[in-house]
C-alpha positions in Angstrom: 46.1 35.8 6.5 43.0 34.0 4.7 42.3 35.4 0.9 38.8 37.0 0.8 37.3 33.6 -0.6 38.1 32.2 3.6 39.4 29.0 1.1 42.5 27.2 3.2 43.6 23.7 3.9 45.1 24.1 7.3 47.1 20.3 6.9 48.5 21.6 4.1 49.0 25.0 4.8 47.2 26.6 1.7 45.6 29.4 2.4 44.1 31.2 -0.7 45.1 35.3 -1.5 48.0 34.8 1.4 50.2 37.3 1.1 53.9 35.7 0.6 56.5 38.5 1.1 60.1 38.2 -0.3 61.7 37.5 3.2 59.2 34.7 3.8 60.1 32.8 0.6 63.6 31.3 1.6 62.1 28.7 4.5 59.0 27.8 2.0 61.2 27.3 -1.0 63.1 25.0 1.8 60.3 22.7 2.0 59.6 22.4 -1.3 63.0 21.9 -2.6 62.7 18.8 0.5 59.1 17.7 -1.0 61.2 17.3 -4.5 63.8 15.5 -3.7 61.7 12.8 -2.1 60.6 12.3 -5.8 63.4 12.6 -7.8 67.2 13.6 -7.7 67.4 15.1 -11.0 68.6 19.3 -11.1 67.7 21.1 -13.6 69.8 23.2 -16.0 66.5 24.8 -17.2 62.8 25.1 -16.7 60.5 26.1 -18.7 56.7 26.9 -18.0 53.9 26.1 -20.1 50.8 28.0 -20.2 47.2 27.8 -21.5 46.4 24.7 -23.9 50.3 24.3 -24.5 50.8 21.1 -21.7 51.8 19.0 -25.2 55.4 20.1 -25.1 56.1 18.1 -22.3 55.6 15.1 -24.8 59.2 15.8 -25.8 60.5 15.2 -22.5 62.1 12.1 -21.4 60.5 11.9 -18.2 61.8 10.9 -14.6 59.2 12.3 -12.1 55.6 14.2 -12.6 54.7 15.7 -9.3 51.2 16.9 -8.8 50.7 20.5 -7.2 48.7 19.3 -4.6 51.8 17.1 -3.6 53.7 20.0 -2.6 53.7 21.4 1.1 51.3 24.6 0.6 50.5 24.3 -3.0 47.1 23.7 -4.5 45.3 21.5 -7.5 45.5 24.1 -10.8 42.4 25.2 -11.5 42.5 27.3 -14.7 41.0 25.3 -17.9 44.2 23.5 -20.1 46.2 23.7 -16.7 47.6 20.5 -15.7 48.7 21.2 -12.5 52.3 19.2 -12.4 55.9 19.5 -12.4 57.8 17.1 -14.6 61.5 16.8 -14.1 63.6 14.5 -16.8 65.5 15.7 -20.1 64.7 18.0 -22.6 66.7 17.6 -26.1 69.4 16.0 -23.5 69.8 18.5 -21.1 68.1 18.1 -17.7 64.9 20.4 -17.4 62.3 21.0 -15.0 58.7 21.8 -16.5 55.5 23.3 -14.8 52.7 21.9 -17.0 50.2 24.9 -15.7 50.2 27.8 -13.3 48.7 29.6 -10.9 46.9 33.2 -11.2 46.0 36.1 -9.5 42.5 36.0 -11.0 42.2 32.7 -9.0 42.9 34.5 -6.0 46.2 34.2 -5.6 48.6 36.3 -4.4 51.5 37.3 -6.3 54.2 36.4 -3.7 52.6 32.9 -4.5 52.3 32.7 -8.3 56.0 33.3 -8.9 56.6 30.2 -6.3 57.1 27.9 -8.9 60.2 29.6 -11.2 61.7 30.4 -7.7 61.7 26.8 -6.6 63.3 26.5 -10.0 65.8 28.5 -9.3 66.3 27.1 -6.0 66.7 23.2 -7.6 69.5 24.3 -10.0 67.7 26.0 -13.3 69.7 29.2 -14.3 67.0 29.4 -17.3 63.9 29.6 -17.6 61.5 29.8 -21.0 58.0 31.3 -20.0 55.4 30.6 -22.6 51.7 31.7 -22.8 48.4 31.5 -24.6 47.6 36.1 -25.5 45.0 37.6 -27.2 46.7 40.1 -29.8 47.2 43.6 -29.6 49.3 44.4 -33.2 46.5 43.7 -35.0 49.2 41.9 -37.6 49.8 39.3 -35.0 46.9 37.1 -35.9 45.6 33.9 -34.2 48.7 31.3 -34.6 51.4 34.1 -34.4 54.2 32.9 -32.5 55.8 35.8 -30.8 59.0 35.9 -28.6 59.0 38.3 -25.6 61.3 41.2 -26.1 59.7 42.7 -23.0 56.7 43.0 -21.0 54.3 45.8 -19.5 52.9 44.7 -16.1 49.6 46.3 -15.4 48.1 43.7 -12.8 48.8 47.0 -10.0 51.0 44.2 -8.0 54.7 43.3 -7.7 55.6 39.6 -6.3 58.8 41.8 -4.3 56.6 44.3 -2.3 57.7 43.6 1.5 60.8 42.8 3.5 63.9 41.2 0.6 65.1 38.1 1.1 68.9 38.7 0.5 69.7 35.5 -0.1 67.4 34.9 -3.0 68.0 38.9 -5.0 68.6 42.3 -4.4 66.4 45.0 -2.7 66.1 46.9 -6.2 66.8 44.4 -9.2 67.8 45.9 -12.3 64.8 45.2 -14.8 66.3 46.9 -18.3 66.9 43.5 -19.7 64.5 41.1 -18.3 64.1 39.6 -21.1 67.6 38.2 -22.3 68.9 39.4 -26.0 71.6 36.4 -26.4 68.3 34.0 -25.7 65.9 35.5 -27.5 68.2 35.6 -30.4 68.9 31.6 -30.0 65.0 31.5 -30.1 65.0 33.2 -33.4 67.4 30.9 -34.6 65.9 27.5 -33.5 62.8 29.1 -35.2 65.0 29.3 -38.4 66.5 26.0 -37.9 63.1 25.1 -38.0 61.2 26.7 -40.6 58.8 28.0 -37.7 57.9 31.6 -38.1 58.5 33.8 -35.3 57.5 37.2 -34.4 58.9 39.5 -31.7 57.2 42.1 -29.6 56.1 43.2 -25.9 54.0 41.3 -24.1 51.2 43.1 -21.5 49.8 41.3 -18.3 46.6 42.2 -16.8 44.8 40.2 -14.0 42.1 38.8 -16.0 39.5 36.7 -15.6 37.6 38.7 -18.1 38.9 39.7 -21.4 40.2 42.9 -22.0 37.7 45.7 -23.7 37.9 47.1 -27.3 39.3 50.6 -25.4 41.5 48.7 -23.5 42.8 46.7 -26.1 43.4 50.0 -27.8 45.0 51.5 -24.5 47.1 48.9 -24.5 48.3 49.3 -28.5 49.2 52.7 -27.6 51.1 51.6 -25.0 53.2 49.7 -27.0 52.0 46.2 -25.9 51.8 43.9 -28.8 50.2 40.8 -26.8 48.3 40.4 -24.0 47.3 38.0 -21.0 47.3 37.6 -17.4 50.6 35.4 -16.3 54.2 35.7 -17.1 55.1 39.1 -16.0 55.0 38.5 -13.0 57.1 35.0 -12.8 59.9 37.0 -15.3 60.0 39.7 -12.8 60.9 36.7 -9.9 63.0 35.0 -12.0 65.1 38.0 -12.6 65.2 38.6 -9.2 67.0 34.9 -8.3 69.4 35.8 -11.0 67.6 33.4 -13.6 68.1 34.4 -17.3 64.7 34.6 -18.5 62.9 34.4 -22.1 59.5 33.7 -23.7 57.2 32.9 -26.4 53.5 33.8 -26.3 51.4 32.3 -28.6 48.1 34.9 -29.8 45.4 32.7 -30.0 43.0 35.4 -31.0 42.9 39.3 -32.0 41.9 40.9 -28.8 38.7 42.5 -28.5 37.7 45.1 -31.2 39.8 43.6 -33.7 38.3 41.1 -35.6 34.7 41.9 -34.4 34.0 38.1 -33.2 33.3 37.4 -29.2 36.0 35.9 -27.2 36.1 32.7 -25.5 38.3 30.3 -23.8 37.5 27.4 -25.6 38.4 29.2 -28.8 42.1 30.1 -26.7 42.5 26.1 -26.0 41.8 25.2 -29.6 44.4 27.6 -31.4 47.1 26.5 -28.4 46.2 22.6 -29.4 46.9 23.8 -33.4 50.2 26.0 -33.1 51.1 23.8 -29.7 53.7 21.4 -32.6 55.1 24.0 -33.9 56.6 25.5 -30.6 57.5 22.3 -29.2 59.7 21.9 -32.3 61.3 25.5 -31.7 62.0 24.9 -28.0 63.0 21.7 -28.3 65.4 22.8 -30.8 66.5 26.0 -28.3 67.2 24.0 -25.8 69.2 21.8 -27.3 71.5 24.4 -28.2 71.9 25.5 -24.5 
């Protein structure tokens, strides 16, 4: 069914908000894995998904193939600001990676069946890891702009779930287990590549709303009492997919700004873009690093 925007592209079967149920994701996954290989042979031993302003890591890959979204069947361009909209397959500190430069979002109308697409083809190519990373605004109001956090889990308040309908038992379970999502042997290697490094790195939970707006000064405080440390509006979903397919997940999220309340100033995406460009080196040098102890 059409999204409420009516938006599709009937010759490449895009339809925007349509709901993608787990059951229907085996025969799409299917094509897509078939698009791919037209443009490269290379599987992945990892993926890794780059969020908001953060597209500069894929520098450090050696790269075989960049595949615009709107080269695959049913995907889209990426329209979200300091989204490239590609996947880039070639080798990351030696080892073969797959990596989504940008992603897609429910506040662009999306579906959530749809968003987590892209770590589910990775799963389907080969990856049995996947490092989610994100521009937040922060919460723990000693996270400031720059802080480099790694996910030691995640609140997902978007009121949606990418497995709502029929399974697909050939992908994951009915009811996947969801008490370590966020995988304590990687997050420790992150800690140590940060080490290794000399790249400060934080720890703490990561909350997902739907966005487009920014969150509220009572909201950010909600969100503090909840427990969340970070905050944006990706990843929760995708780790929740991942899990599903029986990927081992982990994450950095990079706070960009204090969230609202916090420091007093107005928020803006332009102000997100310019702290991801700044702290954007210092990751790359601590995944590039992770991975290559993989």
């Amino acid at each position: 069914m059409s999204g409420p925007a009516g938006r599709d592209d009937p010759g490449r079967g895009f339809v925007l908000g349509r709901d993608i149920p787990p059951a229907d994701q085996p025969a799409l996954l299917t094509a897509l894995e078939r698009a791919v290989g037209e443009r490269t042979s290379l599987r992945p031993r990892i993926g890794l998904v780059l969020g908001s302003g953060l597209g500069g890591l894929s520098e450090a890959l050696e790269l075989e193939a960049a595949i615009p979204f709107e080269d695959l069947p049913g995907w889209p361009q990426a329209t979200a600001p300091g989204h490239a909209g590609r996947l880039l397959f070639g080798r990351l500190s030696g080892v073969d990676a797959v990596v989504q430069q940008g992603r897609f979002h429910l506040y662009e109308g999306h579906s959530a069946g749809f968003v987590v697409q892209p770590v589910l083809l990775m799963a389907r190519l080969g990856a049995e890891v996947v490092v989610l990373t994100n521009a937040a605004g922060g919460v723990n109001p000693e996270y400031g702009a720059g802080t480099l956090m790694v996910i030691a889990d995640h609140l997902n308040l978007t009121g949606t779930h990418p497995l709502v309908g029929p399974n697909a038992a050939e992908i994951g379970p009915r009811f996947p287990d969801m008490t370590e999502v966020w995988d304590a042997s990687l997050r420790k290697r992150l800690h140590e590549a940060g080490a290794a490094e000399r790249v400060t790195l934080e720890e703490g939970v990561y909350a997902c709303l739907t966005g487009p707006s920014y969150e509220t000064p009572a909201e950010v405080r909600m969100l503090r009492g909840l427990g969340a440390d970070a905050v944006g509006m990706s990843t929760a979903l995708e780790a929740i997919a991942a899990r599903w397919a029986g990927m081992r997940v982990c994450g950095v999220s990079l706070v960009t700004n204090p969230g609202a309340g916090l420091s007093g100033a107005k928020l803006s995406h332009d102000e997100v873009l310019a702290a991801a460009e700044a702290a954007g080196p210092r990751l790359a040098q601590v995944i590039s690093r992770f991975v290559a102890g993989l």
